[in-house]
DRENDOVO-941521 format. One record per residue (C-alpha): residue in three letters; x, y negated, z. Coordinates in steps of 0.05 Angstrom, whole numbers, padded with zeros to 5 digits, always signed. Example, Ala and Ser with C-alpha at 12.3 -4.5 7.8 and 13.67 -1.06 7.14 Angstrom:
BEGIN
ALA+00246+00090+00156;SER+00273+00021+00143;
END
This chain:
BEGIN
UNK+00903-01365+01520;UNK+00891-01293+01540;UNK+00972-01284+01537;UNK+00973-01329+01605;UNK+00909-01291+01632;UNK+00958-01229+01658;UNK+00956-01195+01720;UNK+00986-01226+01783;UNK+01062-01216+01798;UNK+01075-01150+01834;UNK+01116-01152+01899;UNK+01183-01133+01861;UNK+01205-01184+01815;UNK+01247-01188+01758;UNK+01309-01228+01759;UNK+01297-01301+01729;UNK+01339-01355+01696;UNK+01305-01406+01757;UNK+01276-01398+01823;UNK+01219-01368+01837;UNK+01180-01416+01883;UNK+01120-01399+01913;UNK+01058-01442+01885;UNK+01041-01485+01942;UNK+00957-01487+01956;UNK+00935-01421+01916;UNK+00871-01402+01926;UNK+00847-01475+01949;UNK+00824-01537+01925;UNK+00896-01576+01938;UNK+00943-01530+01888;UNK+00995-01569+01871;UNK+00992-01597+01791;UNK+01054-01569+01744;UNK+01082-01634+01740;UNK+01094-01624+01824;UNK+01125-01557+01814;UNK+01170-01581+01759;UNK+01195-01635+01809;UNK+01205-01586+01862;UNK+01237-01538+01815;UNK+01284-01584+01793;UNK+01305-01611+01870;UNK+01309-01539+01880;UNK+01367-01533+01826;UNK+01392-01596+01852;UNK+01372-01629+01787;UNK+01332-01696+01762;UNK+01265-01656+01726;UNK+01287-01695+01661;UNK+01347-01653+01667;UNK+01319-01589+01683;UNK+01262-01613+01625;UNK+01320-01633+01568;UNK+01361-01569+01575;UNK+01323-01516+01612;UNK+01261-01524+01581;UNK+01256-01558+01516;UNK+01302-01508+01475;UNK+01243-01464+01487;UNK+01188-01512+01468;UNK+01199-01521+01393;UNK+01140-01569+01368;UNK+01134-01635+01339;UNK+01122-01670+01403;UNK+01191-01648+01419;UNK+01165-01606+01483;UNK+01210-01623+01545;UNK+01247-01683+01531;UNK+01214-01728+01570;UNK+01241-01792+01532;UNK+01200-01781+01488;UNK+01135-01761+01516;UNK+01131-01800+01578;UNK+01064-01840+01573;UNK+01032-01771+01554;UNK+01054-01722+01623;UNK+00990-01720+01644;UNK+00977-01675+01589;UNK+01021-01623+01626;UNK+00970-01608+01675;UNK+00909-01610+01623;UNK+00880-01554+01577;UNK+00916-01577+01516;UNK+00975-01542+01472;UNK+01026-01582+01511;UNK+01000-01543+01582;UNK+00999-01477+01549;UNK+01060-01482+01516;UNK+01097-01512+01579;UNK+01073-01464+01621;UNK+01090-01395+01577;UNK+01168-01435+01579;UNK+01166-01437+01652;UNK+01128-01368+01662;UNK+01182-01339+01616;UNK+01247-01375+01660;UNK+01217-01367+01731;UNK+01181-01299+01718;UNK+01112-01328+01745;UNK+01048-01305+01721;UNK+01008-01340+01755;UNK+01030-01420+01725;UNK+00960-01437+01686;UNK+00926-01435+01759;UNK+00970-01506+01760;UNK+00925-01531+01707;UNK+00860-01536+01676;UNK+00876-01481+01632;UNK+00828-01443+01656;UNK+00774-01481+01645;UNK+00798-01496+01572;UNK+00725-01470+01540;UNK+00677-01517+01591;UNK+00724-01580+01600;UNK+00737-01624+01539;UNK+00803-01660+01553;UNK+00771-01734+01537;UNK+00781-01781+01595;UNK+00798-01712+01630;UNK+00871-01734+01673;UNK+00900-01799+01688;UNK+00958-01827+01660;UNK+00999-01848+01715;UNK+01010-01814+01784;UNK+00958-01820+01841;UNK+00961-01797+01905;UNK+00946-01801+01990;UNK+00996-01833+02034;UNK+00967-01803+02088;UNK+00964-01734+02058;UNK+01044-01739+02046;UNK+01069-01759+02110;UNK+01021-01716+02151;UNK+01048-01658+02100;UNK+01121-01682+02130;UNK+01106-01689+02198;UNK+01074-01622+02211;UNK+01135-01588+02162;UNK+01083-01567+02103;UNK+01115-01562+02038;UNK+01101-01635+02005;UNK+01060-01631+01935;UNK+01018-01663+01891;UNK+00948-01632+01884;UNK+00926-01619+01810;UNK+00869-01653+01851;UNK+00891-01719+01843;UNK+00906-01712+01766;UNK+00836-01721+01753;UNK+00798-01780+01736;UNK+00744-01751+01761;UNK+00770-01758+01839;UNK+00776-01822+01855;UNK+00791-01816+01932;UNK+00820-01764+01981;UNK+00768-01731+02006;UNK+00803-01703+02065;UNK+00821-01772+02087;UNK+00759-01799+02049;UNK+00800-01862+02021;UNK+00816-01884+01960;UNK+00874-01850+01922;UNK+00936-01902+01908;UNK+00981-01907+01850;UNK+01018-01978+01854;UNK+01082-01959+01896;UNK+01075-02009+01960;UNK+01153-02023+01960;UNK+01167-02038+01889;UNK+01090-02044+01864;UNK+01095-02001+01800;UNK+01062-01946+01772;UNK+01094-01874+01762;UNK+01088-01832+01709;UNK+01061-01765+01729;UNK+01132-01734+01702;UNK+01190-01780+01695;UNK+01271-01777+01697;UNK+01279-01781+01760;UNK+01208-01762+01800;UNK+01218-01731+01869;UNK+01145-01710+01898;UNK+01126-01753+01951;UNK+01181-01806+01933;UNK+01174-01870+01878;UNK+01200-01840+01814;UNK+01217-01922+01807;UNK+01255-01951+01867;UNK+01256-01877+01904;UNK+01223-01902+01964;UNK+01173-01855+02009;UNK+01103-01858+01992;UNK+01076-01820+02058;UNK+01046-01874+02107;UNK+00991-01863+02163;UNK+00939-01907+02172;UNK+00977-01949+02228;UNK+01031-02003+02204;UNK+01027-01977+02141;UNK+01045-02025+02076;UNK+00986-01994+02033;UNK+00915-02048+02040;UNK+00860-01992+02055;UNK+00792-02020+02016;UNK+00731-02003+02042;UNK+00679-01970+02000;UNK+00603-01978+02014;UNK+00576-01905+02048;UNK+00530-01891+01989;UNK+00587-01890+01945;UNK+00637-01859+01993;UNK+00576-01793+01993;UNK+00584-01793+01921;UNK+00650-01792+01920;UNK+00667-01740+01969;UNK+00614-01701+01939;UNK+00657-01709+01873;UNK+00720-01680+01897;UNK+00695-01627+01930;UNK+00656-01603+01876;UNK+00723-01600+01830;UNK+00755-01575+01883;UNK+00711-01506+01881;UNK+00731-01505+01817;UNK+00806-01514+01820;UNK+00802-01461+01887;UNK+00756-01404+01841;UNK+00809-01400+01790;UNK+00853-01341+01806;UNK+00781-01302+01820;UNK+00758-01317+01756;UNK+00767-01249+01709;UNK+00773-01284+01638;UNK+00757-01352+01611;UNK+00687-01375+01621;UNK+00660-01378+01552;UNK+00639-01452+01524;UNK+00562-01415+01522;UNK+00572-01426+01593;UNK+00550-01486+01592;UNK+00495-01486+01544;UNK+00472-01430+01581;UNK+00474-01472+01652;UNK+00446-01527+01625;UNK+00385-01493+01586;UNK+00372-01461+01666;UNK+00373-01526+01688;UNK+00316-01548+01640;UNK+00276-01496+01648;UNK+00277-01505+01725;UNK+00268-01570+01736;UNK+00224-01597+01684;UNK+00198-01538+01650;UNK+00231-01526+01593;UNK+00217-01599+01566;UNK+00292-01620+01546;UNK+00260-01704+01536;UNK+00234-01696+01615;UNK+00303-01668+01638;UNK+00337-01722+01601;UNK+00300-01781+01633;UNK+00318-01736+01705;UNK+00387-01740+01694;UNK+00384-01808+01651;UNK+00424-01781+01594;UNK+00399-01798+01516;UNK+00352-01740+01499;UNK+00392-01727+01430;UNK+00454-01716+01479;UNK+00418-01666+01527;UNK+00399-01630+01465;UNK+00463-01626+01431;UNK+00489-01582+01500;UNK+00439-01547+01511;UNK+00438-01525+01444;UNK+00519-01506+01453;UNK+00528-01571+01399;UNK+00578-01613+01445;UNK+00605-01605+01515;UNK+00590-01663+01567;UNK+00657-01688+01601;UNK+00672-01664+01655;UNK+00655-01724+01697;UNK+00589-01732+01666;UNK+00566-01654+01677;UNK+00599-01675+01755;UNK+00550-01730+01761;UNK+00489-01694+01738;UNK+00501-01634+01786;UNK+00507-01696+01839;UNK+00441-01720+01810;UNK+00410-01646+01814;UNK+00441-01626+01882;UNK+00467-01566+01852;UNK+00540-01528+01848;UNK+00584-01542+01787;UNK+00619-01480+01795;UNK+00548-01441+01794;UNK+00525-01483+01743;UNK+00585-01449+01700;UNK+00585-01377+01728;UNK+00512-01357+01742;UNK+00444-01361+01717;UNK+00403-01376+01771;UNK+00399-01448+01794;UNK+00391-01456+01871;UNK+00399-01529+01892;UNK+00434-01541+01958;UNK+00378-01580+01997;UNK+00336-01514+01992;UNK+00300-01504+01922;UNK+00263-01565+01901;UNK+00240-01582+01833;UNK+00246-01658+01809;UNK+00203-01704+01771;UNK+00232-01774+01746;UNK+00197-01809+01803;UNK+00193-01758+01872;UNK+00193-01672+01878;UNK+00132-01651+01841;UNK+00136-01586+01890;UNK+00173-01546+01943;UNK+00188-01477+01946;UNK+00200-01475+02024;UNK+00259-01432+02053;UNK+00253-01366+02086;UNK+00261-01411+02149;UNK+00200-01448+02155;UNK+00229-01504+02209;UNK+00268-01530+02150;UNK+00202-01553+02130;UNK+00228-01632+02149;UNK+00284-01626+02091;UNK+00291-01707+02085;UNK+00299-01712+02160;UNK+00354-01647+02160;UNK+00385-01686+02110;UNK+00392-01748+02136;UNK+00404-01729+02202;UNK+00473-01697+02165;UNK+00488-01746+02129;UNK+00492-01792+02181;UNK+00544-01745+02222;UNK+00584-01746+02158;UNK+00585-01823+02157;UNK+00589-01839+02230;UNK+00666-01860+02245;UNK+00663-01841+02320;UNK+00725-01802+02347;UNK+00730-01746+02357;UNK+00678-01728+02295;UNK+00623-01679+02315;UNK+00632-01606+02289;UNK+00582-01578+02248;UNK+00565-01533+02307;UNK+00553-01589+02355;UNK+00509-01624+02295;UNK+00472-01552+02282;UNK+00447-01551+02360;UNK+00428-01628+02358;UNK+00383-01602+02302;UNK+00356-01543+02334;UNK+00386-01502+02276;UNK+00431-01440+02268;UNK+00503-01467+02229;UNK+00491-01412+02171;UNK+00417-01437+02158;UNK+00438-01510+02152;UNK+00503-01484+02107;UNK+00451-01448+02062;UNK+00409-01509+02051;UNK+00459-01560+02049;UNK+00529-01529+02033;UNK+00567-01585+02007;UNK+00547-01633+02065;UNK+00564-01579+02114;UNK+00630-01567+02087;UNK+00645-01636+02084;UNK+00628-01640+02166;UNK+00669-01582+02174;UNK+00729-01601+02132;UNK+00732-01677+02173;UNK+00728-01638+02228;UNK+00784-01597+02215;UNK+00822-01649+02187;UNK+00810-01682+02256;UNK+00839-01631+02303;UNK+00897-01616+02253;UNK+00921-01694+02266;UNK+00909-01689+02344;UNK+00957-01629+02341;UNK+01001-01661+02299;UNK+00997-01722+02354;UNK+01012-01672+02406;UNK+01074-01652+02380;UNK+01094-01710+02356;UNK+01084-01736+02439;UNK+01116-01670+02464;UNK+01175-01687+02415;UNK+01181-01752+02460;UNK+01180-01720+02514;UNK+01232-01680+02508;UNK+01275-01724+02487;UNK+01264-01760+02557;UNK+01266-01706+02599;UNK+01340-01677+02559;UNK+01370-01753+02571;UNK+01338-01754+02638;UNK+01369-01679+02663;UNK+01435-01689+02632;UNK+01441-01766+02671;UNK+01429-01718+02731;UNK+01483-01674+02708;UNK+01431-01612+02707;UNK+01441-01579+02629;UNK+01379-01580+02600;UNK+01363-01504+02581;UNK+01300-01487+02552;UNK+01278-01469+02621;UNK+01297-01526+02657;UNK+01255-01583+02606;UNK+01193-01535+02600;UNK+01186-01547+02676;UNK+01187-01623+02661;UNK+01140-01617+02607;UNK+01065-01634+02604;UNK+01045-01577+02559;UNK+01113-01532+02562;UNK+01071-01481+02513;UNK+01093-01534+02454;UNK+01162-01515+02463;UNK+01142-01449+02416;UNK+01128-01494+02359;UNK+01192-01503+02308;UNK+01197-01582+02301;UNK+01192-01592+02386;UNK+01246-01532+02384;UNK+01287-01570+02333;UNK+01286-01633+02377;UNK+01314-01600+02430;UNK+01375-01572+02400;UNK+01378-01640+02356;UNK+01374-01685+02423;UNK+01422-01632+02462;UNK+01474-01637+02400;UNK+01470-01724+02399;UNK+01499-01714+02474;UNK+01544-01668+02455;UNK+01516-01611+02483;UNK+01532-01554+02446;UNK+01528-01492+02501;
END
């Protein structure tokens, strides 16, 4: 592995056999998975990916699996995005053709020491419609999150629904690699998978809040992980984890591994066998107990110290045994903090509150309640954000409208209608700076045939 742990690409690159695409999401919790870049790389070259796979690829890929011919190893693509020989090996191919260095971060390569690849990826593609056609509506380049590989993540936690993977046009499943895959599209009948919540063909199930707070909670926390990858200086060693774990023993029930066991209701033997660096748990079990423990994966796996994120509390199988209270002593009421932000989270009033409006309903500073309670902060913040990104979206969408109207409506009048003359007409003229509202001005100006 330490052959694909080399220094990031410097500005001047060497010349490569295929393009050299920038790696959509870097640095955040939605990079796109290697099966998305091979897709793009292959519409790139104007080529199906099985293609691109066959001859491109494979002659470089000599093992018994048969490497890139896709024929052949179909049912077993999700491996391509895992921490297995096939990822490795696919990714020093394309690292060798496109003159990337940077291709593992499209994996879980680098978490190949701490995440056993049992029950690790699904088999067949997943993904959010709303995700996709908010992606192509605002002009974002469309991928597929390594994200939504992982059994683990069950919904979207932008969107906080559950993923899909039966195409609502022909109602099959996709591969997460096939012949003829197209990111965003059916790889089956080639239909678009993108939809928004209104008139859309996918049935949206409810899930009870409870569940939904776990679930979210999920995600994000493999999220941190996916987004700390390029920081991360080597692999983190499998004693990682025994290490974490043993922390976590000796914090919350003193050492005694039986007490911690019945905590995180795991068989004692089990416990034993990773803290003692015997086994590794999977990486939706060691999810669950960090959900169970309120405390970070990711620092779980990088540091020693164990700090939950509802303050420091120690736990006994029944109720906290005892509270170390926060430099801030009017956190004091951590149950009532707590609920009070979960309840914000849950509550599907529009617009959502921001986590600054929720901090001064609490009578707290933002970074004190991020410092207690990071993970249900972030989760404010992020549907939030995810909020005011789709009211601008809206906007422009409207503005788009409205230009059309007021071009038809000038041109009827026999005025032409110049830049200048339809931002006069316009509501918010300022949108006429963005690209897509520009675009529908020429595009509208053209269909008259208007071509001054």
């Amino acid at each position: 592995m330490d052959e694909l742990w080399e220094p990031p690409e410097s500005p001047v690159q060497r010349c490569s056999i295929l393009h050299y695409l920038n790696l959509v999401g870097i640095n955040t919790p939605y990079v796109e998975s290697l099966t998305s870049h091979i897709s793009r790389l292959a519409e790139a070259h104007s080529l199906y990916p099985g293609v691109l796979m066959e001859r491109g690829i494979a002659p470089l890929i000599a093992k018994q699996y048969t490497g890139g011919n896709l024929h052949t190893i179909y049912s077993h693509t999700c491996a391509l995005n895992g921490t297995g020989v096939m990822a490795s090996d696919l990714v020093q191919a394309l690292n060798n053709l496109t003159g990337h260095r940077q291709l593992h971060l499209l994996t879980m390569l680098p978490w190949v020491e701490v995440v056993p690849q049992r029950e690790l990826l699904y088999s067949s593609r997943f993904w959010c419609p709303q995700c996709y056609e908010e992606n192509r509506i605002s002009g974002f380049e469309i991928h597929e999150p390594l994200l939504w590989t992982l059994k683990i993540v069950k919904i979207c936690p932008i969107h906080q629904q559950l993923l899909f993977n039966l195409c609502p046009h022909c109602g099959q499943t996709n591969y997460l690699l096939s012949w003829r895959s197209r990111v965003g599209y059916c790889s089956k009948c080639q239909k678009w998978l993108g939809a928004s919540r209104s008139g859309s063909l996918y049935e949206y199930n409810s899930v009870p809040e409870v569940e939904m707070q776990r679930l979210v909670w999920s995600a994000n926390a493999v999220g941190e992980l996916i987004a700390s990858a390029p920081s991360l200086p080597t692999l983190i060693a499998r004693e990682n984890v025994a290490r974490g774990l043993g922390n976590c023993v000796e914090f919350f029930a003193d050492g005694n591994i039986a007490e911690f066991a019945r905590l995180v209701q795991a068989p004692k033997n089990t416990v034993w066998l990773w803290c003692k660096g015997k086994n590794l748990p999977q990486l939706d079990t060691l999810v669950a107990l960090c959900f169970r423990l309120k405390i970070s994966v990711l620092d779980l796996l990088m540091n020693e110290k164990i700090e939950t994120l509802e303050s420091v509390i120690r736990l006994s199988p029944g109720k906290p045994i005892s509270t170390r209270r926060s430099p801030d002593t009017r956190l004091a009421d951590l149950d009532r903090v707590e609920s009070h932000l979960a309840a914000v989270l849950l509550d599907h009033k529009l617009p959502p509150p921001s986590l600054e409006a929720a901090s001064k309903a609490l009578g707290f500073h933002r970074e004190t309640l991020y410092r207690n309670f990071k993970e249900l902060c972030r989760a404010i913040s992020a549907r939030y954000d995810q909020y005011e990104q789709i009211r601008y979206l809206r906007s422009i969408e409207e503005c788009c409208e409205e230009v059309r109207q007021v071009v038809h409506r000038l041109h009827r009048e026999g005025t032409y209608p110049s830049e200048a003359r339809v931002s006069q007409h316009l509501t918010k003229p300022g949108y006429l700076r963005n690209k897509r509202v520009r675009s529908v001005l020429q595009e509208t100006r053209q269909g008259l045939g208007l071509t001054k």
